[in-house]
ChimeraX commands (.cxc) that place a marker at each C-alpha (Angstrom):
marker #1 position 40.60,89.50,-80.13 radius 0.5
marker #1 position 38.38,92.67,-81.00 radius 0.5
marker #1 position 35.22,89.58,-81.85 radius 0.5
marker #1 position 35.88,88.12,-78.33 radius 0.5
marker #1 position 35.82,91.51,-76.78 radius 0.5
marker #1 position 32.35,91.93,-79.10 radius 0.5
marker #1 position 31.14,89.03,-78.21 radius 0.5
marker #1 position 31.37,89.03,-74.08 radius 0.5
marker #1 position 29.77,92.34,-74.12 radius 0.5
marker #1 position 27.04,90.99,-76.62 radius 0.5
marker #1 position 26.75,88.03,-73.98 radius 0.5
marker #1 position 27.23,90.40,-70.97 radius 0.5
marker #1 position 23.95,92.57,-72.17 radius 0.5
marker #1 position 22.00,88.97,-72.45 radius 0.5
marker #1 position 22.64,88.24,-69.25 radius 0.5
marker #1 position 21.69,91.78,-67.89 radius 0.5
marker #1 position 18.37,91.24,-69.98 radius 0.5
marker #1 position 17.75,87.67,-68.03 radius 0.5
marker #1 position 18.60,89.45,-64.84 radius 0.5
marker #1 position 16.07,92.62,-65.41 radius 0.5
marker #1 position 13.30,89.46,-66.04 radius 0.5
marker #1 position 13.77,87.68,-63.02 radius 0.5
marker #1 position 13.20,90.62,-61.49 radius 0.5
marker #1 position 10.16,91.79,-63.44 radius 0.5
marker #1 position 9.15,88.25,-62.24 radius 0.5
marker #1 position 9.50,88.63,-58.75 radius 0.5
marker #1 position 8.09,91.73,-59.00 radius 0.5
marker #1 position 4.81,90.38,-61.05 radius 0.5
marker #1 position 4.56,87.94,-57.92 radius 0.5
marker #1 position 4.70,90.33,-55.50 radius 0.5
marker #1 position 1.86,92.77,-56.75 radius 0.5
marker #1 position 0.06,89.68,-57.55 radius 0.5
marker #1 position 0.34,88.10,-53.67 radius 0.5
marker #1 position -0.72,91.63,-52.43 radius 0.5
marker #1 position -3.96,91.67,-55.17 radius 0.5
marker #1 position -4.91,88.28,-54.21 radius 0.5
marker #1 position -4.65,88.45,-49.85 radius 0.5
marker #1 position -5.19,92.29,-49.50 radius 0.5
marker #1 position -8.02,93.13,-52.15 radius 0.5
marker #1 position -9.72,89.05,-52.73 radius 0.5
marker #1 position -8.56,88.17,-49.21 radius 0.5
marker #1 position -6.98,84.98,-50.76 radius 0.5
marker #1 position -3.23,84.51,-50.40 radius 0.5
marker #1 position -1.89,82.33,-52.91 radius 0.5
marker #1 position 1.28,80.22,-51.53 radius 0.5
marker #1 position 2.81,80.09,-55.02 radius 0.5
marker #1 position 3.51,83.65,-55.30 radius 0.5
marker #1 position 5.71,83.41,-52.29 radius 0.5
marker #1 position 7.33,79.76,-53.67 radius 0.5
marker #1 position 8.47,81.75,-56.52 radius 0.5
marker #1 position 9.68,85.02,-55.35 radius 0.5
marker #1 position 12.39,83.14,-53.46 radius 0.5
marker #1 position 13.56,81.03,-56.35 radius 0.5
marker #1 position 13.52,84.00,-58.61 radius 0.5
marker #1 position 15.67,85.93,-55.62 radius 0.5
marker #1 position 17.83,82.97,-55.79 radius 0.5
marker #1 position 18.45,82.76,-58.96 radius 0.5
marker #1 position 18.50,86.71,-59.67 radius 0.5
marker #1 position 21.43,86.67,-56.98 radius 0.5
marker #1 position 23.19,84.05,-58.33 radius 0.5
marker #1 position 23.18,84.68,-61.62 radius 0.5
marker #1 position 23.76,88.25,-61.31 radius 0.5
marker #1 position 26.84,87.04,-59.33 radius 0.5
marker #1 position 28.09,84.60,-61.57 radius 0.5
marker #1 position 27.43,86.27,-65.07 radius 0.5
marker #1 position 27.33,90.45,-63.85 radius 0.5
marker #1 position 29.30,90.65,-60.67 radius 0.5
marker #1 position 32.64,92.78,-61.49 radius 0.5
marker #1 position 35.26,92.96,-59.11 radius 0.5
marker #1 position 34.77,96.38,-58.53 radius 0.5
marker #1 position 31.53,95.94,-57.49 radius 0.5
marker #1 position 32.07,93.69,-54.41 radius 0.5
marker #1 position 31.14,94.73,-51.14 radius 0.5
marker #1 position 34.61,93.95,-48.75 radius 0.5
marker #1 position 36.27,96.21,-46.32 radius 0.5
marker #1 position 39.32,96.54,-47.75 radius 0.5
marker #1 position 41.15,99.32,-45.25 radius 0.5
marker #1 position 44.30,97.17,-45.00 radius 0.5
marker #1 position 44.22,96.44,-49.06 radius 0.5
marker #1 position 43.64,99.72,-50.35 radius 0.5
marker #1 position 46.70,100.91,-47.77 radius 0.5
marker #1 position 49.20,98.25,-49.58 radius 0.5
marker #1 position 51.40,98.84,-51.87 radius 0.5
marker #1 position 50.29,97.17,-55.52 radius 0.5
marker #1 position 52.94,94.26,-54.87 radius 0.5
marker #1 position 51.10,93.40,-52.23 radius 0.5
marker #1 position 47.84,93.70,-53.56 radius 0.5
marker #1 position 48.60,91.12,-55.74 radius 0.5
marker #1 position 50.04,88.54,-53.18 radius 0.5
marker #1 position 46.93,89.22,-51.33 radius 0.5
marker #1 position 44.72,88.55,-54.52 radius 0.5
marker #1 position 46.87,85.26,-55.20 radius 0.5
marker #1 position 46.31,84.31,-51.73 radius 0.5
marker #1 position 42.50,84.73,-52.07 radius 0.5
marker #1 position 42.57,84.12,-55.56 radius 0.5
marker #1 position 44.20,80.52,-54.46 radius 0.5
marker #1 position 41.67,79.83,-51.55 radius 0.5
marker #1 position 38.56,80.86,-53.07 radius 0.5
marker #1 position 39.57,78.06,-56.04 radius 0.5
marker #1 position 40.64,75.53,-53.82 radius 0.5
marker #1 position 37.44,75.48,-51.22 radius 0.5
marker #1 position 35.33,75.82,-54.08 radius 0.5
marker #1 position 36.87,73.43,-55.85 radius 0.5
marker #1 position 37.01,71.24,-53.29 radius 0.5
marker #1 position 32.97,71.63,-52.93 radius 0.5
marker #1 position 32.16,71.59,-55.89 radius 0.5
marker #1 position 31.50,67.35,-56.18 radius 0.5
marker #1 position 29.88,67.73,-53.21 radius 0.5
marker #1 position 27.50,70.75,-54.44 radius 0.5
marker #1 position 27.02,68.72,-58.08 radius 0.5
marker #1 position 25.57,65.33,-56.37 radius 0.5
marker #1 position 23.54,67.30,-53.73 radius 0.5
marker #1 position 22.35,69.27,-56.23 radius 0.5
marker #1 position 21.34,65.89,-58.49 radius 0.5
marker #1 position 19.87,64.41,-55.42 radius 0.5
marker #1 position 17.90,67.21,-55.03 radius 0.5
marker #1 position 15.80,65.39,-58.51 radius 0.5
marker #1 position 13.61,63.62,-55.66 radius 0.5
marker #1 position 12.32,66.29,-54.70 radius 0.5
marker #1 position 9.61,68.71,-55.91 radius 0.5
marker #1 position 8.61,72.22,-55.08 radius 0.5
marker #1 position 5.40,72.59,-52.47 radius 0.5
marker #1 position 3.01,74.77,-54.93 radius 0.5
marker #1 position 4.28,74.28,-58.24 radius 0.5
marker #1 position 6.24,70.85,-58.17 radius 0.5
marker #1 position 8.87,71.36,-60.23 radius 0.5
marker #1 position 11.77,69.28,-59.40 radius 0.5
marker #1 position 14.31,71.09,-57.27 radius 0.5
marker #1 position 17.38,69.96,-59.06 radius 0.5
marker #1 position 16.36,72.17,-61.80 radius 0.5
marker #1 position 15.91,75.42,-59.48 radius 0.5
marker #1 position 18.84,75.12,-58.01 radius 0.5
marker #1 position 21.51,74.34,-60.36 radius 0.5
marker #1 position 21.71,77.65,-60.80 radius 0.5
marker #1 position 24.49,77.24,-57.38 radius 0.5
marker #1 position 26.80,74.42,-59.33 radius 0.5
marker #1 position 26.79,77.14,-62.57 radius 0.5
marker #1 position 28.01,79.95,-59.60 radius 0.5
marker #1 position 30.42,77.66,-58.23 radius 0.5
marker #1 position 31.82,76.87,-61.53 radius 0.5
marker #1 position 31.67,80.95,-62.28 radius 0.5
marker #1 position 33.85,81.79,-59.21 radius 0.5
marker #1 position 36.50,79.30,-59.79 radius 0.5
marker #1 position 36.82,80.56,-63.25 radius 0.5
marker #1 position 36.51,83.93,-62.07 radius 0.5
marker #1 position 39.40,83.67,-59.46 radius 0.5
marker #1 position 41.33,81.72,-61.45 radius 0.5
marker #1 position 41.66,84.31,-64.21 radius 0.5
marker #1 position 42.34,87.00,-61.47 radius 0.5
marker #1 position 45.01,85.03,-59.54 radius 0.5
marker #1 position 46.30,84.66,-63.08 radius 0.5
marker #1 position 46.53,88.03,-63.39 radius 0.5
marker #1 position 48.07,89.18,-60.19 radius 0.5
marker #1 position 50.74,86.54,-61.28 radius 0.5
marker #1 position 51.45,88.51,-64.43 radius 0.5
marker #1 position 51.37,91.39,-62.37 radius 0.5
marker #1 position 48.53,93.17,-62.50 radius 0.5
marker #1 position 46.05,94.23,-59.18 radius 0.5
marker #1 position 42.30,93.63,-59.80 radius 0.5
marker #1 position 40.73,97.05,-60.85 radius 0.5
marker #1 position 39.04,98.80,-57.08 radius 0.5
marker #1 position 37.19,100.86,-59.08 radius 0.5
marker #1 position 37.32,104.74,-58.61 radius 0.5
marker #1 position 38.67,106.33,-55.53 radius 0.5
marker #1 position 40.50,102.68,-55.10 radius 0.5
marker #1 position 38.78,101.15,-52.38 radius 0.5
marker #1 position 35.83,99.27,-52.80 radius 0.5
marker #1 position 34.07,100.05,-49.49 radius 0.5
marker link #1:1,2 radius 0.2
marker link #1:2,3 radius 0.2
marker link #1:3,4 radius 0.2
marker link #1:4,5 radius 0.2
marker link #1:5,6 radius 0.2
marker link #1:6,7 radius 0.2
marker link #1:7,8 radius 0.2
marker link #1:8,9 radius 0.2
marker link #1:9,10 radius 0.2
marker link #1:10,11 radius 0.2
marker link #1:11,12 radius 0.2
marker link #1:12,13 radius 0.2
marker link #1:13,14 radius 0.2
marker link #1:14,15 radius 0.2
marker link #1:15,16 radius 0.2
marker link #1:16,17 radius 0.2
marker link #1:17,18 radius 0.2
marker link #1:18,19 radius 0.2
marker link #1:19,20 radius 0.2
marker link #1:20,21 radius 0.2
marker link #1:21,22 radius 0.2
marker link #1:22,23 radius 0.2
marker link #1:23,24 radius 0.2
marker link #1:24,25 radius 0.2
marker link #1:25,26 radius 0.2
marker link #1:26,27 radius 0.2
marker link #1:27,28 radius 0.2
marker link #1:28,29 radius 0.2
marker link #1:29,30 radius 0.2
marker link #1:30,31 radius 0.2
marker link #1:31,32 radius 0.2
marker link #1:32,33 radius 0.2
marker link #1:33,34 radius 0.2
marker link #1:34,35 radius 0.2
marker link #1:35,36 radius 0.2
marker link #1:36,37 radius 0.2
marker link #1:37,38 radius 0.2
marker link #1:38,39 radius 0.2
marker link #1:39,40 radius 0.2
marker link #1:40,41 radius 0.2
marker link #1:41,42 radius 0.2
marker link #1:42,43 radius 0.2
marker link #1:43,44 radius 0.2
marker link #1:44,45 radius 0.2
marker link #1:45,46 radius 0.2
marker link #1:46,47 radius 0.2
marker link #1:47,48 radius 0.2
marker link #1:48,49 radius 0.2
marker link #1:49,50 radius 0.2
marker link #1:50,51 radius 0.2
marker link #1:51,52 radius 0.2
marker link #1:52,53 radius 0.2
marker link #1:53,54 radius 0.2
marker link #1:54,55 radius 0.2
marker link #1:55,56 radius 0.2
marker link #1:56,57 radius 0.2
marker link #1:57,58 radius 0.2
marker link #1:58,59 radius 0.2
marker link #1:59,60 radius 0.2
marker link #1:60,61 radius 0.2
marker link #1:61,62 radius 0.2
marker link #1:62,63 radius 0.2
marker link #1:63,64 radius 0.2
marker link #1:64,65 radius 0.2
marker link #1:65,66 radius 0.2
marker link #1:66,67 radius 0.2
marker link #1:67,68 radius 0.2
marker link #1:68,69 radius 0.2
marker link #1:69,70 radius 0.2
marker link #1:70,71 radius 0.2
marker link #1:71,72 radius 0.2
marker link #1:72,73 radius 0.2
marker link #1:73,74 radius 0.2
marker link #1:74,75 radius 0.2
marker link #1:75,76 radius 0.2
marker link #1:76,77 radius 0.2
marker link #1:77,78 radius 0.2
marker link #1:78,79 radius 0.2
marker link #1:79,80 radius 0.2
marker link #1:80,81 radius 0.2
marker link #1:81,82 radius 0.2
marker link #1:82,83 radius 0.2
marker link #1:83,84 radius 0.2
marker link #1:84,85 radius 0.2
marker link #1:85,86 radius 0.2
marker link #1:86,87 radius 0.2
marker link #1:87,88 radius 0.2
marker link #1:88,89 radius 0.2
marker link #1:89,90 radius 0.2
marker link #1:90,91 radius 0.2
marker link #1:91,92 radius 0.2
marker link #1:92,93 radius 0.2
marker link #1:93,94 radius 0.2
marker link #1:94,95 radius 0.2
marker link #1:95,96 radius 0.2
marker link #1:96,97 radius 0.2
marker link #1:97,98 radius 0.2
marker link #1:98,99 radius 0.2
marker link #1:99,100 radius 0.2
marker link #1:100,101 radius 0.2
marker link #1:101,102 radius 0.2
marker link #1:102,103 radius 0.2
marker link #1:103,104 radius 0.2
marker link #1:104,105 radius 0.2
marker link #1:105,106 radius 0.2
marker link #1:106,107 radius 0.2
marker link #1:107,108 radius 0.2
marker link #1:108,109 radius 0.2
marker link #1:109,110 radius 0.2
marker link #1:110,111 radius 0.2
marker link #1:111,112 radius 0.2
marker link #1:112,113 radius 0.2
marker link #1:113,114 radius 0.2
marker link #1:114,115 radius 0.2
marker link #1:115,116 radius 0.2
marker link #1:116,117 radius 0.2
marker link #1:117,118 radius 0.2
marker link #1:118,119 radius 0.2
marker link #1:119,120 radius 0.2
marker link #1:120,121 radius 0.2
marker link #1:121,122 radius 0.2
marker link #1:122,123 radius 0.2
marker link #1:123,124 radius 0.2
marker link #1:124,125 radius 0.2
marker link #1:125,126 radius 0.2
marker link #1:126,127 radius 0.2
marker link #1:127,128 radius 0.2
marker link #1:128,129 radius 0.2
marker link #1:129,130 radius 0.2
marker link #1:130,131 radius 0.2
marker link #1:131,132 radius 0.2
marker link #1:132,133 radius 0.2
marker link #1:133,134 radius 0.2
marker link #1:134,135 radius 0.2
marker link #1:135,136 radius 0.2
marker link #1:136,137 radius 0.2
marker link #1:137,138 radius 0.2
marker link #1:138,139 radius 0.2
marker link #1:139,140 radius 0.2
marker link #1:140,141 radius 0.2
marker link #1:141,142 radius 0.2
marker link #1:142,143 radius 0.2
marker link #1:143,144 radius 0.2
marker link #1:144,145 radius 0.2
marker link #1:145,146 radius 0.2
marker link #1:146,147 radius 0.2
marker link #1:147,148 radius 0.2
marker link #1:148,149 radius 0.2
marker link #1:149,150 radius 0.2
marker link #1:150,151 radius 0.2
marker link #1:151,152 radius 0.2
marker link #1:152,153 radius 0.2
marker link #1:153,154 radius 0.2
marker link #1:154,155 radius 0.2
marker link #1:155,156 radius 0.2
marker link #1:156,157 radius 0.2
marker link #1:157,158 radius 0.2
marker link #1:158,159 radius 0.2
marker link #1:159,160 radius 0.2
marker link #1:160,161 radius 0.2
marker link #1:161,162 radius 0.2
marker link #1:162,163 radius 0.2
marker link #1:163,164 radius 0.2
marker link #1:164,165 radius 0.2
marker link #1:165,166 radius 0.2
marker link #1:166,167 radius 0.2
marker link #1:167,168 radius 0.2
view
């Protein structure tokens, strides 16, 4: 148990790392697009192209690899009020619906997603199947995710709020 617990925080840091590039990335773009339109007077239109796959995958990733509990934004007034018992229907509830819509998606996300091999990107033409799997590997992420917290409201524990317990 103590290599698993090793190992996801080994693969926790690598995914921080990939998140922290993205970002250097986007930012690289951005003080590239201002160079090249404010100081050459020449926008380039691939700057902006990939700044907003970068954002999209930054967010997405960061959701489906980084994202805690804790950390999500929700206004939680009438949760943090509840008792713990009902904390935990409330994340079984949740827990239950989050699975089953995404769940439910989730063929339609996967063959929109491969359909999406038709298409190419305007400046750099890279197939857009490839930029945005990233979505199908975030769907897959939150049913897993929910899943293992419904199954732990089950065994009866609440998901962790963080300090102060509330979220928000």
């Amino acid at each position: 148990m103590d290599q698993l617990i090793v190992a996801g925080r080994w693969l926790r840091r690598r995914a921080e790392n990939i998140s922290a590039l993205l970002l250097v990335a986007m930012f690289v773009c951005f003080i590239v697009q201002i160079v090249s339109r404010y100081v050459f007077n020449r926008p380039l239109g691939w700057t902006d192209e990939v700044s907003v796959l970068l954002w999209i995958w930054c967010v997405l990733w960061g959701a489906a690899f980084l994202l805690r509990e804790r950390d999500e934004v929700r206004f939680d007034i009438i949760y943090s009020a509840s008792s713990e018992r009902t904390r935990r229907i409330f994340t079984i509830v949740t827990g239950i619906a989050a699975i089953a819509l995404f769940g439910i998606a989730l063929p339609a996300v996967f063959a929109y997603v491969t359909f999406l091999k038709v298409e190419k990107s305007a400046y750099l033409g890279i197939r857009l199947d490839y930029l945005y799997s990233i979505y199908v590997v975030f769907s897959l992420a939150v049913i897993v995710r929910y899943a293992a917290l419904t199954w732990q409201a089950i065994r009866g524990k609440a998901p962790d709020l963080g300090q102060g317990g509330s979220a928000l």
